[in-house]
N, C-alpha and C positions, 0 to 999 in steps of 0.2 A: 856836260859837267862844267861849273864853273865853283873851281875849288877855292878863289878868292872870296867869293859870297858864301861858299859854302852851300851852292844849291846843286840840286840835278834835275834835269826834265826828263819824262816819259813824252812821245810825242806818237801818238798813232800812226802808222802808217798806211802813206794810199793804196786803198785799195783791199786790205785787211777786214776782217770783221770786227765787231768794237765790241766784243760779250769780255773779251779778257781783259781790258781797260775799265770795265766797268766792273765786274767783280772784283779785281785790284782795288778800286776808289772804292766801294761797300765795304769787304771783308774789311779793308786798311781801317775803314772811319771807326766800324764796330770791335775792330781790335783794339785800337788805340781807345776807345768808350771802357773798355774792358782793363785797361793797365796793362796790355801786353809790349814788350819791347820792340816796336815798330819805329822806323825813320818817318819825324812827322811830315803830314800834309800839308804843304805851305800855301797851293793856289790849286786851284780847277780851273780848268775850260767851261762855259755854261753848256758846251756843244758835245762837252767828254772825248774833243780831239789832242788835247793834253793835259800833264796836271805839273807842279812841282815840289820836289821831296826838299828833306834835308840830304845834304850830302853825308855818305858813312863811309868808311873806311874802315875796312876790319878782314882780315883771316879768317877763313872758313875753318869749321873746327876740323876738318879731316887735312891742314896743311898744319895744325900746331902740334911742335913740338913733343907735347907733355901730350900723350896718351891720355891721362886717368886725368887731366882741366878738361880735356874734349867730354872723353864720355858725361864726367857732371855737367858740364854745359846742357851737354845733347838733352840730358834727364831732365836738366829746369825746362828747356825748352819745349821739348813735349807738353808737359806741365802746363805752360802757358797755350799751347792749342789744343789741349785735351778742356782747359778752360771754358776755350769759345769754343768747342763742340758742342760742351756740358750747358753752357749759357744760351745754345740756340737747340739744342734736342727736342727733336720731335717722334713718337712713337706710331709706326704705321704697319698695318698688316704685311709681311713678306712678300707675301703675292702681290700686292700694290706695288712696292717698289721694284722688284723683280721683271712688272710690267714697265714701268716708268723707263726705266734702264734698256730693257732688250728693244721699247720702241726708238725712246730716243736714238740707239745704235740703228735700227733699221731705217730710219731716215738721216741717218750721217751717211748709210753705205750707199741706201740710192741717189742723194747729193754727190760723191765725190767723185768729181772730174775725172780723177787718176786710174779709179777703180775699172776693169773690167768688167764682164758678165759674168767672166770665171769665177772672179776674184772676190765679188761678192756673194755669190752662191757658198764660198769657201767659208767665208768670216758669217755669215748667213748659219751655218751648216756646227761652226764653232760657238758661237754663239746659243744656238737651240743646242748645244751638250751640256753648256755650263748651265743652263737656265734647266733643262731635264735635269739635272744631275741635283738641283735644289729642288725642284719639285717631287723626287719622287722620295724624299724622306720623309720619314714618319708626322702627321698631325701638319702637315704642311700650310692646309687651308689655317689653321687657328694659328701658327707661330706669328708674330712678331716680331721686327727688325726696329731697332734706334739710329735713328739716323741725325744728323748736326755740319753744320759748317766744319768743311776741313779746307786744312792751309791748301793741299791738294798738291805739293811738291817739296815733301816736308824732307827734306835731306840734308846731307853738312854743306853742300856747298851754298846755302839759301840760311845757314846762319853765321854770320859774321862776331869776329870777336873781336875787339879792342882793350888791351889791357883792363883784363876781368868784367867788362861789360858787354853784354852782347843783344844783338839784331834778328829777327823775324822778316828773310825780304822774299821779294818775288811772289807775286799771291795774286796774279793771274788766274789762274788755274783752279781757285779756292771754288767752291762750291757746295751743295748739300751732298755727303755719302754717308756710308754706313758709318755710326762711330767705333772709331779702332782706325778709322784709315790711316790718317797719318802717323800713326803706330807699326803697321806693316810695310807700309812704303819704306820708314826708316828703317823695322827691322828684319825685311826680307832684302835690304838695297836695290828696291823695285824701279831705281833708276837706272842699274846697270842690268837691262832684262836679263840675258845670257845667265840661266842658271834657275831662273825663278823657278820652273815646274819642281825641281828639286827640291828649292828650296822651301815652296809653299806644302810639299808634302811631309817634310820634317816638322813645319809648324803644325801642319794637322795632329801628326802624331805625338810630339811633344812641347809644343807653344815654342815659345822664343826666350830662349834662355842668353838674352844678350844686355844683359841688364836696366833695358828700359823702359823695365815695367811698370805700370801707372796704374792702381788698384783702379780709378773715378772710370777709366775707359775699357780695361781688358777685361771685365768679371763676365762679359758675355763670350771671351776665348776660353773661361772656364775647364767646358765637356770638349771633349771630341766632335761630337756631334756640332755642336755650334763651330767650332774652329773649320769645320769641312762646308760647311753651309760660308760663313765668312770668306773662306779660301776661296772659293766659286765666284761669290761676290765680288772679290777685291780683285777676280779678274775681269769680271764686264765692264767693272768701275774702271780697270783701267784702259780695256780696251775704246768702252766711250770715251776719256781723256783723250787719248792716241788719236781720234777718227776727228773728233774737234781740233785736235789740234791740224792734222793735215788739211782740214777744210775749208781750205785756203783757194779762190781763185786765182792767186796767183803762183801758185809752186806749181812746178812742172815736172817736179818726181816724190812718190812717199818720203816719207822720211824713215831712216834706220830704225829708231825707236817702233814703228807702228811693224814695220815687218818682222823684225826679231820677237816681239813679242807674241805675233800670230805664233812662229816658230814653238815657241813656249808653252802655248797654250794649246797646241795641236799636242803637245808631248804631255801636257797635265792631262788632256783628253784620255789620249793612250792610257797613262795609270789608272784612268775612272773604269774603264773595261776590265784592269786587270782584277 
């Protein structure tokens, strides 16, 4: 950080893989092409081993003060990533992406260093529930999923607020998923896993009454039905997140997030039986 110039660098580090530096530098260009409130791009690397921002300064909406500035905030903000969802949507048969998704996760679990044989048979075994438990609803082969660039870690502490103006950071992690993602992330608080099978079955049953609802992205949480197919999904989505992110040669233990989450998703399992 060099808060004289007012710049900041991102700097890869050795030895990391460079997919989340590089979907940073993409989603960021094509946000900011879009009008969304992102800290501009000032320099790249031609090699994509760094790049540099403006420098921002601002409070995440979940440390301010005023309750009811956060929630408005949160509401524009969605807004503007429901934007470039909407702006990058593409419609593909369910069972295509279904596939897309359970493969990519089975070559994250045979890459990861950390994983046992157990351990992968386990998340193997979790994985083929959520993916059965989509396939065997009704008209399966014909449905249809919309899928769009998501922030992909869309939460309070990733929007910054400075007196009345506010930030879009962190977008690492942005990629193509279902659209609604960053809709549930924010309003199941899918970053604080501990709790989600709970809480993803209250939204099945009743959607999300947390006020921030965005007609352009949720009309497909509508039925029931769609909300339990989404619900399923918006766990592989995150469970592929979680496995990318540990797939790191150089960690030498998971991370909290990717195990709590298994936790959760063994328990959402459970309810699918019930």
């Amino acid at each position: 950080l060099d808060h004289r110039s007012g710049r900041a660098w991102s700097v890869l580090k050795s030895g990391f893989r460079p997919q989340f530096m590089r979907r940073e530098l993409e989603s960021r260009t094509l946000a900011i092409e879009l009008g969304l409130p992102v800290p501009a791009i000032l320099e790249t690397d031609p090699n994509g081993a760094w790049f540099s921002e403006d420098y921002i300064s601002g409070t995440p909406t979940n440390r301010l003060m005023d309750v009811v500035e956060a929630k408005v905030i949160e509401k524009k903000a969605l807004g503007y990533v429901s934007k470039l969802s909407l702006a990058t949507a593409k419609d593909l048969l369910l069972s295509d992406y279904l596939f897309e998704c359970t493969s990519e996760i089975g070559l994250l679990l045979q890459r990861n260093h950390l994983l046992s044989g157990t351990e992968r048979e386990r998340w193997a075994l979790l994985v083929a529930r959520l993916a059965g438990a989509i396939e065997q609803r009704r008209d399966f082969s014909q449905r249809r999923v919309t899928t769009g660039l998501a922030h992909g870690d869309f939460q309070p502490g990733n929007i910054l607020v400075d007196r009345g103006a506010f930030w879009l950071i962190d977008w690492e992690y942005s990629t193509r998923r279902q659209l609604g993602y960053d809709y549930l992330v924010m309003g199941l608080h899918a970053r604080a896993s501990k709790g989600l099978a709970r809480r993803l079955a209250e939204f099945v049953a009743n959607g999300l009454g947390n006020g921030l609802f965005c007609d352009s992205i949720c009309q497909g949480f509508q039925e029931q039905d769609s909300r339990f197919i989404g619900a399923n999904l918006f766990l592989l989505e995150e469970i592929l997140l979680h496995l990318e992110e540990n797939d790191n040669p150089q960690f030498f233990r998971l991370g909290t997030g990717l195990l709590c989450l298994m936790e959760e998703a063994q328990q959402w399992c459970i309810r699918l039986e019930v």
